[in-house]
Structure formats: structure tokens, C-alpha cells
Phi, psi and omega in degrees: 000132200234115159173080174204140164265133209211099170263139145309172179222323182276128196078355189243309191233346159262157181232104215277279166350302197276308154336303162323294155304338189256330160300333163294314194282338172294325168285353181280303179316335193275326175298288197317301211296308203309311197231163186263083177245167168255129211267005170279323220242002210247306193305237183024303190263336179304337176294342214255301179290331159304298144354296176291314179315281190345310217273347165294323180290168179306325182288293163026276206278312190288317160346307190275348144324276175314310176095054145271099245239164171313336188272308171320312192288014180270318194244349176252163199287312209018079139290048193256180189256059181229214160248309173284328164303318181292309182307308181310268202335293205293340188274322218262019197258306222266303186297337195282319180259353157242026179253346190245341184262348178267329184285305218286350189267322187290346168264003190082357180269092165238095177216080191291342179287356163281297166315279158332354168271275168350269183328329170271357181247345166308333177257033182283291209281317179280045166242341162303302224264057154265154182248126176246158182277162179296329206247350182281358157303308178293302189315292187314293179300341180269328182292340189274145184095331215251337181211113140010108195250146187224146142275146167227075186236160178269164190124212170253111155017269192297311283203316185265332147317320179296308162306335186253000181257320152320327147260067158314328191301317168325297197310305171320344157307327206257119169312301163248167185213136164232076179263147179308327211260016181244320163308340184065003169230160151263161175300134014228057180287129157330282182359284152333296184312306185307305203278337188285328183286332181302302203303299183279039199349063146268179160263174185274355168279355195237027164223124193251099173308125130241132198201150194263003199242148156274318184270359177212336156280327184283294160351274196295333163304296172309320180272351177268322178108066185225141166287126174228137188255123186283115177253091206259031186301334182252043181050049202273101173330141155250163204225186195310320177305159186190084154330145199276331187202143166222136181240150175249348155194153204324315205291337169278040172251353185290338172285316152325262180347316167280337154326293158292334192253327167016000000 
């Protein structure tokens, strides 16, 4: 008998990517006015060169523990109470203005006081840009009361709060909030999983994960021994992971649920 449902949120109820895209073209578009560049080809490399930085500092393994990605680190502060977090607040003022400043070099552009601008206005537009998916409002309001509701997201604190403070209508869905970097591990570390069924005091038979990530909500479900549904909206390959179930959209989990509850 399944009840409690445990969502993931950036790409599963948020639509993360695209806030993401729409902050890249908007700070791109301010480089096009500025200099005659393709604000296509400025997005490309600053992502290229953000990537690569990231993967250089010290923080590197634990991000990818916590499940932060380069692009978060373009825009979020991580005021949060930890050491790695505090080294991040301190890394990421520097990363920020040269990940916007190697692309703009990588186009022919070498103007870091330029680059510093950018770099302040990306996380300006994505804090503008949040997305919600259309059906995740509907999902949610016919599921609350009828099941146990958890977030399960991976990230930073200040950072995955900032995003729920920006969409408040979400948070009154959830019975609990679980972010990684305040649990100290990430999906699709067990760990984690063990503590969101203790926090709803279940068993793992009696929760199903959805989530959009395979390696790391679909993973984890799977090694604690939770049913879990896979959210395929963009058609998105598989891989070795093997969801219990795949949807291409929320709504089609009310049929799974009846399904399982028979």
C-alpha cells in the first residue's frame, strides 16, 4: 500500500533547465547589444568554460555529492552553515566573473569588466525566469490530503529555498522538505532515502520516488528498495537504471497509484 509520494523538484516540479535557458539568453542578448556577437555562440561557451572551472576547485566532489551543478553555481549565494559551503560562497564571486569572461574571450571578446557585469546579471534574470510545470499544481492539489507528500531534492539549502521562495505555492504541498546539502548526503546516496521514510515514519514499501534524474532519484529508490517513477518528459534515453515505471507526464501517475493501491 503506497502513502506516501517523495518528489524530486528541479525538472520533476520545477522546470529547472528552462529558467536556466531563459537566463542564459537574457544575459546573452545584453553581450549582443553591447558588442555585434551571437548571443547563441556567447551561451555555448560561457556553459563550456563554467564546466570546466567547476570541475577544478576544491569543492568539485563534494558538489557532485550534494548534487550541484555548474550553472547553479553561476547564480546561487550558498549562505548555508557548513565548510564546504562557506569555501563555495568564497569561490564562486571569482567563478562567476570568469566563466562569463572566458566565453566572452572564447567569441573574441576580451573584456573582463564586461564580464563582471554579466556575471551579476545572470543570477538577477534567473531569479526572474522560475518555472513551474503546468500539470504540477493540479498533480499536487488532487494528491494532498490522499497521500503523504516529501520533497526530495538535492542541493544547497540557501539555494534550493531560494527556488521555493520564488514558487511559494509549492511549499504547502509538502508534509517535509529534504535537501541534501542540509542531510549531508545526496540522492542517490541510501542514506538519504532511509532518512526521508524515518522523517514520514514508513517503510520503503509504503513510498514511491518520482523524479526526472535516473542516476540519482530513479538510483536511489531502487538500492533502498522503493518503487520508483521515472518523469521522461523530453524523451530522454535509458540507461543501465530501470525504473519501476515511465511517464511522460505527472498526470499519469494517478493511474500507477491505483494500480499499486488495488
Amino acid at each position: 500500500m503506497i502513502k506516501a509520494i517523495f518528489f524530486d523538484l528541479d525538472d520533476t516540479l520545477l522546470w529547472d533547465q528552462l529558467s536556466v535557458q531563459r537566463a542564459f539568453e537574457a544575459t546573452c542578448q545584453v553581450a549582443a547589444n553591447q558588442y555585434n556577437i551571437d548571443p547563441v555562440a556567447l551561451e555555448k561557451a560561457v556553459r563550456k568554460e563554467a564546466s570546466e572551472l567547476y570541475a577544478t576547485y576544491e569543492t568539485y566532489d563534494f558538489t557532485k555529492m550534494i548534487g550541484i551543478n555548474p550553472f547553479e553555481g553561476l547564480w546561487g549565494n550558498f549562505l548555508d552553515d557548513d565548510d564546504n559551503f562557506r569555501k563555495m560562497k568564497d569561490i564562486v564571486p571569482a567563478y562567476r566573473k570568469d566563466a562569463w569572461t572566458r566565453g566572452l574571450k572564447a567569441i573574441g571578446i576580451d573584456d573582463s569588466q564586461f564580464g563582471s557585469e554579466l556575471a551579476e546579471r545572470f543570477p538577477v534574470e534567473r531569479r526572474k525566469h522560475p518555472f513551474v510545470y503546468e500539470e504540477s499544481f493540479n498533480v499536487l492539489e488532487q494528491l494532498k490530503g490522499k497521500y503523504n507528500l516529501l520533497l526530495l531534492t538535492n542541493g544547497s539549502p540557501d539555494l534550493q529555498n531560494t527556488k521555493l521562495e520564488i514558487t511559494p505555492e509549492l511549499v504547502p504541498y509538502f508534509d517535509h522538505i529534504v535537501i541534501s546539502g542540509a542531510f549531508g548526503k545526496g540522492k542517490p546516496d541510501v542514506t538519504i532515502f532511509e532518512h526521508a521514510l524515518e522523517k514520514m515514519s514508513l517503510t520503503k514499501d509504503e513510498a514511491i520516488m518520482v523524479g526526472d534524474n535516473l542516476m540519482t532519484d530513479i538510483l536511489g529508490a531502487s538500492r533502498v528498495g522503493m518503487k520508483s517513477v521515472w518523469i521522461n518528459r523530453h524523451n530522454k534515453e535509458r540507461n543501465e537504471v530501470v525504473p519501476d515505471f515511465e511517464i511522460t507526464h505527472l498526470e499519469e501517475l494517478f493511474a500507477i497509484l491505483s494500480s499499486l493501491n488495488k
